[in-house]
N, C-alpha and C positions, 0 to 999 in steps of 0.2 A: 427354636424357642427363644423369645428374648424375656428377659425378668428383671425389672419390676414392669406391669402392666404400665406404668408411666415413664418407660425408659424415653420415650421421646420428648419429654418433658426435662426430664432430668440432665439430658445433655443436651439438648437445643435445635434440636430437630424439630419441634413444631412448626418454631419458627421461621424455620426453611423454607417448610413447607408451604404456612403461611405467603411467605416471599412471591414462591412460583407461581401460587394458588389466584395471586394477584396478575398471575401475569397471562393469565387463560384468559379466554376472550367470550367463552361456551360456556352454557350448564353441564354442557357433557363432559368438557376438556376438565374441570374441575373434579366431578364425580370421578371420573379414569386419575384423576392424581390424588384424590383420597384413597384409592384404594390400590395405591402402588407402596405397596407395605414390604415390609421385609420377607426376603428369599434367602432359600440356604440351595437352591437348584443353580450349578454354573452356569447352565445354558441359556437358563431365565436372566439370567443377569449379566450377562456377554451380550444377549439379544437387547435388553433395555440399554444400554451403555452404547452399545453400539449405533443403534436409533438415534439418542441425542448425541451422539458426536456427530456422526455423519450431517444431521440438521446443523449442527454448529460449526460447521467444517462450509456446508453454503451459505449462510449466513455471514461468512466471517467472507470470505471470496469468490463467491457467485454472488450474482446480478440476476433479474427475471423472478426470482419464486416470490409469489405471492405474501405480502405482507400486513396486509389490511384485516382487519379483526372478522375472524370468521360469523357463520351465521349458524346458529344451532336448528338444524331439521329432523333433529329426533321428532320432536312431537308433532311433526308436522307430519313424519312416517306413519306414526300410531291413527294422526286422524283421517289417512288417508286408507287406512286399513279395515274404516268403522265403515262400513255399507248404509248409505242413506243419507251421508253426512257428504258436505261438498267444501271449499278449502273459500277462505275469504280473500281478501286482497292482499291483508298480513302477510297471509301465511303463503301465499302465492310468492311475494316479494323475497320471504326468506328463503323460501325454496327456489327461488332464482339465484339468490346469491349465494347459497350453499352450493348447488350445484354447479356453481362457474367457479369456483375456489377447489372443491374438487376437480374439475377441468383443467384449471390451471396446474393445478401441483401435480397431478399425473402428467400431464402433459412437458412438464420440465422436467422429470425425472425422465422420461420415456426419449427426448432430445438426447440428454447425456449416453457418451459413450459405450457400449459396454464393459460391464467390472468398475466401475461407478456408481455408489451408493448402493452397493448390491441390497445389503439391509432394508432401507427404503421402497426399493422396489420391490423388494420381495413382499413387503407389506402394502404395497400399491397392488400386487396381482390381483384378480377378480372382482376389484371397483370400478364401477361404470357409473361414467359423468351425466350418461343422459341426455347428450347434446339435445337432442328432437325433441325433448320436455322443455328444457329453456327457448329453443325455438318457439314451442308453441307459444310460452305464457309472454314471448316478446311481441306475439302477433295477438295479445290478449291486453294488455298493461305497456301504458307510453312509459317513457322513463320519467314521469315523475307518479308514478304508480296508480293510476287511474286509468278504467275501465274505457280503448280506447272505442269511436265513435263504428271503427270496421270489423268490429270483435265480430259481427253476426249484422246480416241484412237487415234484419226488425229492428233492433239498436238503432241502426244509422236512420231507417226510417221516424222510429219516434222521435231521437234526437233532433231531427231535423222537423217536424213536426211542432214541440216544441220551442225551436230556437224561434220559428216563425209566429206563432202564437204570442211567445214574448214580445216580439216585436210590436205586435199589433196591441198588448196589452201597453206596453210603454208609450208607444205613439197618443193612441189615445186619453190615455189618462194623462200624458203631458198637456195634451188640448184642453179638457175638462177643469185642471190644474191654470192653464193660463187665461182663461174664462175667468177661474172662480177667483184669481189675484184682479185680471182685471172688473168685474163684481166688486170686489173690495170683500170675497167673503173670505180670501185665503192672502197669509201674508208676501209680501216682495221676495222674498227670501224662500218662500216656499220651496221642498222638493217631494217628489215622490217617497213613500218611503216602503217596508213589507212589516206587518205587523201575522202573525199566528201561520203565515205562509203565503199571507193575500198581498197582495199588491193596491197601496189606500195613500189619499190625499192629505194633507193636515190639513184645518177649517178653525176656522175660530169658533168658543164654543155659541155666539149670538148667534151665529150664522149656520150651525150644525141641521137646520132642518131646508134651508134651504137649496141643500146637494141632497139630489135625489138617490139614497142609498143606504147600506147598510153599515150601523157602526162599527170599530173592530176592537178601540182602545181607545184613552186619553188619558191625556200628560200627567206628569205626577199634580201640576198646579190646578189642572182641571182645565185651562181655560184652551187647552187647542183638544178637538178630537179626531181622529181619526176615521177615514170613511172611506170605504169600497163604493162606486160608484154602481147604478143597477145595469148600466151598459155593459160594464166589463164582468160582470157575475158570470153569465155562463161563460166566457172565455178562460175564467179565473177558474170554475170548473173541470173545463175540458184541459186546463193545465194540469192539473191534481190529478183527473184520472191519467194522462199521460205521464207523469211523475212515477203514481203508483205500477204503468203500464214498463217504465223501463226501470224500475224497482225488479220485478219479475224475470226478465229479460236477461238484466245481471246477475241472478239465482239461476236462471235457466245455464246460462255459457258457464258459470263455475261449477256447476253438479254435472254439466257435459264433459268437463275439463276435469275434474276430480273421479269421474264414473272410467273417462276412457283411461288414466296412469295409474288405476286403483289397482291393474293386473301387476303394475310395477312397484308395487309397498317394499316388499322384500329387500330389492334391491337398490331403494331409495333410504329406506334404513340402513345397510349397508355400507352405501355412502354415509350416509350419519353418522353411523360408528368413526368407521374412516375420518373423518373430519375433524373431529372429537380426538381422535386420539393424536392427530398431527398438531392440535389445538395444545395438547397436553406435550407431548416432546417438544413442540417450540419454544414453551413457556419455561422449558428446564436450557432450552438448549440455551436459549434468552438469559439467563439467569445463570445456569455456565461461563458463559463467555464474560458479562460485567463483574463473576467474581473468581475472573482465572483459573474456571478448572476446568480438567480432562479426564481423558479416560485412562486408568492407568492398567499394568498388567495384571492379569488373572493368572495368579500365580497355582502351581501344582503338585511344588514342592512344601506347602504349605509355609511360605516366608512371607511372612508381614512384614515387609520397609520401606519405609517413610521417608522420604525424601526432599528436605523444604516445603514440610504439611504447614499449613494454615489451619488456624481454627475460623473457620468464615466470617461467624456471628463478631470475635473480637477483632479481627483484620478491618471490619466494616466500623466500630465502634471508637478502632484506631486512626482509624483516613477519617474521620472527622473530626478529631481534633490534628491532623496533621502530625500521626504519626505513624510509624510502622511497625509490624509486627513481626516477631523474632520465631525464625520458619524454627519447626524442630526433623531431627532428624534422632529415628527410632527404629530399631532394625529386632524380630524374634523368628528363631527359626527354630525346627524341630532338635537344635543341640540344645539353642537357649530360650526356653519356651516361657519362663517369668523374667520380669523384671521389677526388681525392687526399686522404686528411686526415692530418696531423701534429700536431705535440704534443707533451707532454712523457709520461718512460716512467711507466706509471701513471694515466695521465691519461685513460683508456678508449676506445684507439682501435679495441682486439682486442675489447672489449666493442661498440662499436658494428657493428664490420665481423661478429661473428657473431649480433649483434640484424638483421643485411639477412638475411644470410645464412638465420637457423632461420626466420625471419617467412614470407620467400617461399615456404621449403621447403613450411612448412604450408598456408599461402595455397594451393601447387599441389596439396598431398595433400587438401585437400578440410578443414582443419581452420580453424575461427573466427582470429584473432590481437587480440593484444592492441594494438589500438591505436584513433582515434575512428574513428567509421562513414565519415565522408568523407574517410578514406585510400584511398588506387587504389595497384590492385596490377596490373603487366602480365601476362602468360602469357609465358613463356621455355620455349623448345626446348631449354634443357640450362643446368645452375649446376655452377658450379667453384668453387672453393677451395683457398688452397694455406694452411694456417695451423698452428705448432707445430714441432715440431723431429722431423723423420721420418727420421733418420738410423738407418741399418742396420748392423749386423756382419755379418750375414748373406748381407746384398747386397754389400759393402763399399760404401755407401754415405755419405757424410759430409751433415752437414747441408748444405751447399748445394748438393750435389749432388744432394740431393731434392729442393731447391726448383728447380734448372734441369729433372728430368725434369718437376716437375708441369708448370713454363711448359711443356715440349715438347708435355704433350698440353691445353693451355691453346689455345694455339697453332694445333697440330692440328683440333681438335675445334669453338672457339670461332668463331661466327659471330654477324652484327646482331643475333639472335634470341635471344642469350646472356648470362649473366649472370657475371663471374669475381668473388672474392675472395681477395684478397692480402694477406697480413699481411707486415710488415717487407719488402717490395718493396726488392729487391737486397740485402740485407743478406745475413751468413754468410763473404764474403771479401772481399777486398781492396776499397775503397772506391772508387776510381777507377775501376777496372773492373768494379765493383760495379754501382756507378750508373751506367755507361755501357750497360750489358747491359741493364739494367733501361728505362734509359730509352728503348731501342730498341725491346723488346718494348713497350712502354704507347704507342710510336707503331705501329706493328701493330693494335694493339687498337684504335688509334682507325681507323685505314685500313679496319679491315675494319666500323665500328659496334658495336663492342662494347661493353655495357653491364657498367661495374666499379667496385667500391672499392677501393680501394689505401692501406695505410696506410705512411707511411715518415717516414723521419730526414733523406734524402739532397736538400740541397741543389738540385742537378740537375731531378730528379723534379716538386720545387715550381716551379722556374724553368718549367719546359716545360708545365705546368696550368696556369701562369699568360699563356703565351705561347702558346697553341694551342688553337682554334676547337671545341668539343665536350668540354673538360676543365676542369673547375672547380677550385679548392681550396678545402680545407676544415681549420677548427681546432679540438683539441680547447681549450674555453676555461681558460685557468687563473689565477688568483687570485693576483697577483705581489706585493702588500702580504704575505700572511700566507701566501705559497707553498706555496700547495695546487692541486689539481685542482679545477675544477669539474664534470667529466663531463658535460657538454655540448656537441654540436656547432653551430658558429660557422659556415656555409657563405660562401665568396666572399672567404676572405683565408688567406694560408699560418702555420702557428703555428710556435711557436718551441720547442725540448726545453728550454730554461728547465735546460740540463745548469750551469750553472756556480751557481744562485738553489739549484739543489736540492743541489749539493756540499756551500753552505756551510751549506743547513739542518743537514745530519744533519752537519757536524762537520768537515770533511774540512779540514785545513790551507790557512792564508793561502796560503803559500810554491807552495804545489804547485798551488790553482787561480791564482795569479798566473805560474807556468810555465806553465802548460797555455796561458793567453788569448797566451802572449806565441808559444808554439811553434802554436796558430793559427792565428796572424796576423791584420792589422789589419782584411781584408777580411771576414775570416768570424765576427771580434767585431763589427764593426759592422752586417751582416747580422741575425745574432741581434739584435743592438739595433733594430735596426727594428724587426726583427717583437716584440721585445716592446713597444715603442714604439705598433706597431699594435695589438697587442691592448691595452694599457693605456686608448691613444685609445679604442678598441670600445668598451669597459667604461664607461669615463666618458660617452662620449655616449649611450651606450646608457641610461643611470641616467638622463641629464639627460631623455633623450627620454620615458622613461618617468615623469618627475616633470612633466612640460610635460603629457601625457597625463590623469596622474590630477588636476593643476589645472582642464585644459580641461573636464575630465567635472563635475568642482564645480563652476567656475561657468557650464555648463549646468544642472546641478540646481536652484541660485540663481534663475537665470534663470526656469526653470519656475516655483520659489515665489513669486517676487514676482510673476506674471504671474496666477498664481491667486489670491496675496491684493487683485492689483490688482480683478481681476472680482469676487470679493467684495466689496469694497469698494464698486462702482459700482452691487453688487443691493443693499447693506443702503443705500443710498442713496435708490436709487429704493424701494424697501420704506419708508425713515422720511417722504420726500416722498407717497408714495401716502396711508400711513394722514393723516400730520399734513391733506391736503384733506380726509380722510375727516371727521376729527374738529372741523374747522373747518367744513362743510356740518352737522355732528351740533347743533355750538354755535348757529349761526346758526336751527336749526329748533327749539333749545330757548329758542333765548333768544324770536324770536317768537313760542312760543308761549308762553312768560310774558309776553313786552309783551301780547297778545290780553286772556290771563286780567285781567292791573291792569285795564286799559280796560274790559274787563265788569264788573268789581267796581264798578271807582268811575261808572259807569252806572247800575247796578242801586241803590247804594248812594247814587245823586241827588248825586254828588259833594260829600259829606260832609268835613268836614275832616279828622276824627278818619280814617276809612274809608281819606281818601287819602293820608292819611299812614302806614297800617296797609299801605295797596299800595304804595307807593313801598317803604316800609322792607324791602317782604320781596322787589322786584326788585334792591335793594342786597345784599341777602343772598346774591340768586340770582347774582347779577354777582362778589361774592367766592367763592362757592362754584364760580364758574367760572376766576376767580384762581387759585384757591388747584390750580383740577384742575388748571391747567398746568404746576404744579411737580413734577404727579408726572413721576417717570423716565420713559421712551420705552419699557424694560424692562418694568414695573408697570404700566404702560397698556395693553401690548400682553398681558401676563397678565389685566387686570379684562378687556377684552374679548373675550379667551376664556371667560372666566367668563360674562359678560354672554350669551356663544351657548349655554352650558349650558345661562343659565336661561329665557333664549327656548325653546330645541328644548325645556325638560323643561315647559315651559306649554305648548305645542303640542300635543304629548304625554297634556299631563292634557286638555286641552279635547277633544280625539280620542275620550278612553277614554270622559273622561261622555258624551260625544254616542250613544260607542257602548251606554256603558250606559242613558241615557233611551232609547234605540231599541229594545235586546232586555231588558234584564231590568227594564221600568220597573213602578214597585212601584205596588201600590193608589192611583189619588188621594185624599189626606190633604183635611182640609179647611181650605180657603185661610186662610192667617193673617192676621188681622187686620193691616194696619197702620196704625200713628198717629203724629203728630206728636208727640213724647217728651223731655222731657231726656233728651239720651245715645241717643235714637233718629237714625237715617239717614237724610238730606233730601237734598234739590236742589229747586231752584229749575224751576219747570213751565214747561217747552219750554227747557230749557239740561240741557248734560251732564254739567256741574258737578256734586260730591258733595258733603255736608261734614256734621258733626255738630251737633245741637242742642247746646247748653251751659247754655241760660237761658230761659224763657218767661214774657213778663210782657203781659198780656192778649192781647192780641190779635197779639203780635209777639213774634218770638224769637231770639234771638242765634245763630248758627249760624257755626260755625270750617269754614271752606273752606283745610286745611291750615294755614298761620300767621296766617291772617289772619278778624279777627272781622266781622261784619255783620251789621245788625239787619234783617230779613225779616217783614213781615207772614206772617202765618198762612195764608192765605186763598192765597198765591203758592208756597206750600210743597208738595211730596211726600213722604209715607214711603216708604221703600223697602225691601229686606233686604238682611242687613249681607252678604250675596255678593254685593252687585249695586256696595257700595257699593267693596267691595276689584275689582271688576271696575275701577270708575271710576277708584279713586284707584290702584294698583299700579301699570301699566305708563307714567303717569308721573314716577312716582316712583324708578321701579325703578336706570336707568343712573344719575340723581344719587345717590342713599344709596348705592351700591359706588360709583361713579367717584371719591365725596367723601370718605366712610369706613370705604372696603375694610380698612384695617389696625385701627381701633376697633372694627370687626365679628370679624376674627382675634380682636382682643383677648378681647371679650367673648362669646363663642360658645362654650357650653356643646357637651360631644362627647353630650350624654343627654338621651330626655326621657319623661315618665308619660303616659300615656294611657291609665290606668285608669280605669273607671267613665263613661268619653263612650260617646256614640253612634258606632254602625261609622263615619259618617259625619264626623262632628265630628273624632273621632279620626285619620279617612284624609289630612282636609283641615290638619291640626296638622303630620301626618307629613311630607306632601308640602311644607309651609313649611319643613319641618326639615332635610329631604334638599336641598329648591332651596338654604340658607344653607348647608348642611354642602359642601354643591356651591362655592358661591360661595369659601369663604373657602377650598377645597382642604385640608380635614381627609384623614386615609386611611382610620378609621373611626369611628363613633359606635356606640352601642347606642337599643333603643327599649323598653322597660320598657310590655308590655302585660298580666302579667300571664296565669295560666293558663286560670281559668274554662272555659268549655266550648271555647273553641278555636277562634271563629269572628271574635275580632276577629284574633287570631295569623293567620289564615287571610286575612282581607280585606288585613291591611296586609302578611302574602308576595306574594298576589298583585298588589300595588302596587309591590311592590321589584323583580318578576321584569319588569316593563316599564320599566323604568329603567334602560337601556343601561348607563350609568357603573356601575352598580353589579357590582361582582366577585362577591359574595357577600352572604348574609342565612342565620346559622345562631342554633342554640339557643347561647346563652352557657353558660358551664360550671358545672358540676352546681351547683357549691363558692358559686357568685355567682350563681344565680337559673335554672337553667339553661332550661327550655320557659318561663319566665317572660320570657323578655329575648332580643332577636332582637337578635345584632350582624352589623352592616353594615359590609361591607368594600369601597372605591371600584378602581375601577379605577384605575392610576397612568398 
C-alpha cells in the first residue's frame, strides 16, 4: 500500500521516471515502464534489480550487445494475427529490424560463459529470433527497402517490361521534342517533363495545335502547354496498365509473405514482448549508470541503512551549478525503528526525510538507487508520507487538518511492516496541543513496530526519542561559529533550531530577540543552549577524533618505512660481509700464487741476487697493488666485478666457438711453423707453465722478461711457443689485477674505434674480440669497427662474431656520410 495516491509526486519519483521514460526507444519499453509500480514481493524485486544490474554491468564492460534504438513489432504481431490482412513494407522493415535486435541480444547472451548474466538469460529462454523470417524478407526488400526486382518471376518480368517501354517512350518523345524546338514550336531549353502520370512535351501556347495530341496542363502564365503526343498514347497506356500490373504483383508477394509466418504470430509477439522489455531494463540501466546507482542489499533482518545515499533529483540540480551534494547516511533497525530528526529551518531535514522516502520507493519499483553497494534495504508492505502544505477550499480543509487526516489513515493503515514519513510532526496549530497529539500518535507507532522518520521543532517529541526504547534522535548538523547549515545527519543526539543565532544573522533587532529569549523563558533558553552546547561539543570532538585518526594512520606509515629500511639495511649488510670473504679468499689465492711464482724464479734463477731482488721488488708491487685495490669503493668493486663475469662468460664463449669451429669448418692443414728461440720470440721454461719473452740472447743464454721480472735462461732449458699459447698463459692471470688496479685508466684511455684493414679474417677476429671484451669492461654504449668494404667477407666474419655476443644490442652499417658498409657500429646492451 502506498499513501497518498500522489506519493510519487510528492517525493520526485515522477520525474525519474519521466527521466527513463526518455530513454526507451519503443511504444512498448515505455508502457512496461509505466507500469513498473511499487512491489512489496522480495523476489519481484531481486528479479527487477537484478535485470538492470546485470544490463549495467555489460554496458559498462562488454563490447558487442546491441545498441541501436530498437524497433517496436508489437503491432506488427497483432496485424499479422488478422487473417486477410498482409504486412506492407513498413511493417516488413520493422519487423526486420526487430527481429535481428532480438538476434543479436540472444545471441550475446548465449556466447557468454556459463553463470554469466544468469538473470538475462533466464529471461532470454523460449525467444526465438526467427532467422528464416529475416531471411526471407532480405530475399523480398534491397536494403534500402524497396520491393526487390527478384522478389517473384512476374515482377521481374513486368519490371523489365516496363523499363523497356520507358525507353521507347523517352526516345521518342526526345525526337518529337527536337522536331518541335527545331519547328520553332517548342523552346531551346525545352525538356521532357510528366504531368498526371503521362509523359508530355512543353509547346508554346501559338503553337499548341500544331503537335498532334492530347493536352494534359499549362503553366500557371498560360502561355506554355503541355501535350502527350498521339504516337506515344498507347505506349503511355500499356505503361499504366503495366504499373497497375506490378501494383498487384507487390500485394500478391506480401499476402504470400504474411499468409505463409501468420502460423508464427505467437511467437513473433513473443519476441515483442521480449524486445520491449530489454528496451525498458536498458533505459534504467542507461540511467543507472549516468546517475551512479546500484543494486543494493535486500536485507531480511529488516535494516534500512543508508549509506552515502543521494537524493538523484538534487545531486543533478547540484552538478549544474558546480556543486556537490552531501551524501547522507541513515541507519533503522528493528531496535531503532523511528527516527526523530530536528534542526534548524533550512538545515535539510525535508531533504533528508524525502531522500528515505523516493530511495525506498525505487528500491521497491525494481529501480538501482543512489547510494554504495552495501547499503540494505527492507521490503515494506506499504510507505506513507504526510509532507507539504495540503490544505483545501474545496474540502474546507486547513492545513492541519490535512495533516490530522493523513495521521488517520497513517494510523489506520500502518503496521510493523510499514514505513511512515512525517514532515513538521504536530506543527500547523496550537503548540501545546500540538505536540501533545503528535506525541501520542508517535507512541502508537511505536506500540504497533512501526518504522518512521519524523522531522520536528517540538521540544516534547525530542524528549520522548530520547526516553523511549525503539526511538532514536537525530540532528541536522549545523555550523554555529559561521551559522550555517551543514546538511548532514548527526544520529543519537536531539539538535537545536539554532532560531535565535539565525535572527541575529539576517538582521533582526537586539531588542526584539532579547524579548523573545526573556518571553521564553529560562527553561527553554537553556534547553536550546544545551543542545547547542551538544552539538558544538559533537563537532569539536569529532575533528579532534578525526586528527588522532589521520596522525595514528602516519605513524603507521612511518612505522612501515623504517621497518623496510631496517631489512634493507641488514641485506646490504650481509651483501658487503658476503662479497668482502669473497674477495679476501680471491686475495689470499692471488697473493699465494705470486709467493709460488718469486720462489720458482729465484730457484730457477740459482738464487741470484740481482734475480732476487728483481722477485722481491715485484711481490712489493704486487702487495701495493693490493693496497691500493682496497681503496676502491664497495660501489666500484662490485661494478669491476660485474665486468670481470662479462669478461669470463665472453672467453668462455669464444673458447666454445673455436672448438666448435676446429671441429666443423677446420681449414686444410697448413704447414707447421717453425718455432725458435728469438728476440721478441715466446718462451717458457721446459716442464713449467710459466710464459715470458725473449729480450736479449748472448751465446748460449738469454734474458727472458717473465712479466716484471728479468732472468737469464740457458738456451738449451728454453721452448718456443706461439704468441696464442703465450696470451693463453699470461691473460687470465693477469686479467682481475689490470681491471681491479686500473679500471678507471682503462676508461681513461680506451679508444670507442679500431682498423682492421688489411689482416687476416683471423687476426682481424682475434683484435675485435680484445676490443669488444675492453669496450665491455670499461662500459662504453658504443664503438665502431672500421673493416673496410673489399669483397665482404671480413664484414661477414666479424657480424657473425658480434651476433654471438649476448651484450651486444646491435652491429649495423654506419652512415653513408661517414663510411657507411665500411664501418660496422656496435651498440651494447645497457
Amino acid at each position: 500500500m502506498v499513501y497518498p495516491s500522489d506519493y510519487e509526486n510528492k517525493t520526485g519519483f515522477d520525474r525519474i521516471r519521466a527521466q527513463v521514460r526518455g530513454k526507451c526507444t519503443t511504444d512498448g519499453g515505455r508502457a512496461l515502464l509505466d507500469g513498473e509500480g511499487f512491489s512489496a514481493s522480495a523476489g519481484e524485486i531481486a528479479h527487477r534489480l537484478s535485470l538492470c544490474s546485470e544490463l549495467q554491468e555489460i554496458l559498462m564492460l562488454e563490447s558487442g550487445f546491441p545498441l541501436q534504438e530498437y524497433t517496436d513489432i508489437g503491432p506488427v504481431a497483432r496485424k499479422i494475427e488478422v487473417a486477410g490482412t498482409f504486412l506492407d513494407i513498413e511493417d516488413m522493415i520493422a519487423l526486420r529490424a526487430g527481429l535481428g535486435a532480438v538476434n543479436e541480444i540472444t545471441a550475446f547472451l548465449a556466447a557468454k560463459e556459463e553463470g554469466r548474466y544468469p538473470v538475462l538469460r533466464g529471461l532470454a529462454q523460449g525467444v526465438e529470433s526467427f532467422p528464416e523470417i529475416t531471411g526471407h524478407i532480405d530475399t523480398i526488400l534491397d536494403r534500402y527497402g524497396k520491393i526487390k526486382d527478384s522478389a517473384s518471376p512476374e515482377l521481374y518480368t513486368i519490371r523489365r517490361t516496363i523499363r523497356d517501354r520507358e525507353g521507347q517512350v523517352s526516345k521518342r518523345l526526345q525526337a518529337i521534342l527536337s522536331k518541335a524546338q527545331k519547328d520553332g514550336y517548342a523552346d531551346a531549353d525545352a525538356a521532357v517533363s510528366i504531368r498526371d502520370g503521362r509523359a508530355v512535351i512543353p509547346v508554346s501556347a501559338a503553337n499548341k495545335r500544331k503537335i498532334n495530341g492530347f493536352i494534359h496542363d499549362e503553366s500557371a502564365t498560360g502561355k506554355t502547354f503541355y501535350i502527350e503526343p498521339v504516337e506515344i498514347v498507347e505506349i503511355n497506356n500499356e505503361l499504366k496498365e503495366l504499373e497497375y500490373a506490378e501494383r498487384r504483383e507487390v500485394v500478391r508477394i506480401l499476402t504470400a509473405f504474411t499468409d505463409r509466418i501468420r502460423p508464427d504470430a505467437p511467437g513473433i509477439a513473443r519476441a515483442g514482448e521480449y524486445l520491449a522489455c530489454m528496451d525498458m531494463i536498458r533505459a534504467k540501466a542507461r540511467w543507472a549508470a549516468e546517475n551512479e546507482c546500484v543494486k543494493p542489499v535486500l536485507s531480511e533482518e529488516g535494516t534500512l541503512w543508508l549509506r552515502s545515499a543521494r537524493h538523484p533529483l538534487l545531486r543533478q540540480t547540484l552538478a549544474r551549478e558546480g556543486k556537490q551534494v552531501v551524501p547522507l547516511d541513515l541507519k533503522l533497525d528493528r531496535g531503532r525503528r523511528m527516527l526523530v530528526i530536528s534542526g534548524p529551518n533550512a538545515g535539510g531535514k525535508s531533504v533528508c526525510l524525502k531522500t528515505v522516502g523516493l530511495l525506498q520507493y525505487m528500491f521497491q519499483c525494481g529501480f538501482p538507487v543512489p547510494v554504495l553497494e552495501n547499503s540494505e534495504f527492507p521490503v515494506f508492505d506499504g510507505i506513507f508520507i504526510d509532507i507539504g502544505d495540503e490544505q483545501s477550499i474545496d474540502n474546507d480543509l486547513s492545513t492541519y487538518s490535512s495533516h490530522l487526516l493523513n495521521m488517520k489513515h497513517m494510523l489506520a493503515g500502518a503496521g510493523s511492516g510499514s514505513l511512515v514519513l512525517i514532515d513538521e510532526f504536530g506543527s500547523g496549530t496550537e503548540p501545546v496541543i500540538g505536540g501533545a497529539i503528535a506525541e501520542a500518535i508517535l507512541e502508537r507507532f511505536v506500540e504497533t513496530g512501526t518504522y518512521g522518520v519524523i522531522t520536528t521543532h517540538y521540544s516534547n517529541i525530542k524528549y520522548f526519542a530520547g526516553s523511549h526504547e525503539g526511538v532514536e534522535n537525530g540532528a541536522m548538523m549545523f555550523d554555529v561559529q559561521n551559522i550555517r547549515p551543514l546538511f548532514r545527519l548527526q544520529m543519537g543526539e536531539p539538535g537545536s533550531s539554532f532560531a535565535v543565532e539565525i535572527a541575529r544573522k539576517i538582521g533582526l533587532p537586539a531588542q526584539i530577540i532579547d524579548a523573545a529569549s526573556r518571553k521564553a523563558g529560562s527553561d527553554h533558553i537553556n534547553l536550546e543552549k544545551q543542545l547547542r552546547d551538544i552539538a558544538r561539543d559533537r563537532r569539536y570532538w569529532e575533528q579532534k577524533r578525526d586528527r588522532i585518526r589521520i596522525t595514528d594512520r602516519k605513524v603507521e606509515e612511518l612505522e612501515q618505512t623504517y621497518a623496510r629500511q631496517l631489512a634493507d639495511i641488514k641485506q646490504e649488510r650481509n651483501r658487503i660481509l658476503h662479497e668482502a670473504r669473497e674477495e679476501a679468499r680471491a686475495l689470499v689465492a692471488e697473493a699465494n700464487k705470486q709467493i709460488e711464482n718469486t720462489i720458482r724464479v729465484i730457484r730457477e734463477s740459482q738464487a741470484e741476487k740481482e734475480m732476487t731482488r728483481f722477485a722481491r721488488r715485484e711481490l712489493d708491487e704486487f702487495r701495493e697493488r693490493e693496497v691500493e685495490e682496497r681503496a676502491v669503493t664497495p660501489e666500484e668493486q662490485a661494478r669491476i666485478d660485474r665486468e670481470m663475469e662479462k669478461v669470463e662468460r665472453r672467453q668462455q664463449q669464444r673458447r666454445e666457438r673455436k672448438a666448435r669451429q676446429g671441429e666443423v669448418t677446420r681449414e686444410p692443414a697448413a704447414e707447421p711453423e717453425t718455432l725458435e728461440v728469438k728476440v721478441g720470440g715466446k718462451v717458457r721454461i721446459k716442464g713449467q707453465e710459466g710464459a715470458g719473452e725473449v729480450t736479449e740472447i748472448k751465446g748460449k743464454k738469454a734474458t727472458v722478461a717473465f712479466g716484471q721480472l728479468l732472468t737469464t735462461v740457458a738456451l738449451d732449458r728454453l721452448e718456443a711457443i706461439s704468441n696464442s699459447e703465450y696470451k693463453r698463459q699470461v691473460r687470465p692471470e693477469r686479467a682481475r689485477t689490470v681491471v681491479s688496479v686500473d679500471i678507471a685508466s682503462r676508461r681513461l684511455n680506451f679508444k670507442d674505434n679500431i682498423d682492421v684493414r688489411g689482416m687476416r679474417a683471423a687476426e682481424a677476429l682475434e683484435r675485435v674480440e680484445d676490443f669488444i671484451d675492453d669496450a665491455l669492461m670499461v662500459g662504453v654504449a658504443e664503438v665502431s669497427i672500421l673493416h673496410g668494404k673489399g669483397t665482404g667477407a671480413l664484414k661477414e666474419e666479424i657480424r657473425r662474431y658480434l651476433r654471438s655476443v649476448s651484450e651486444v644490442a646491435s652491429a649495423t652499417d654506419d652512415h653513408a656520410d661517414r663510411g657507411g658498409a665500411g664501418i660496422t657500429v656496435v651498440r651494447f646492451r645497457q
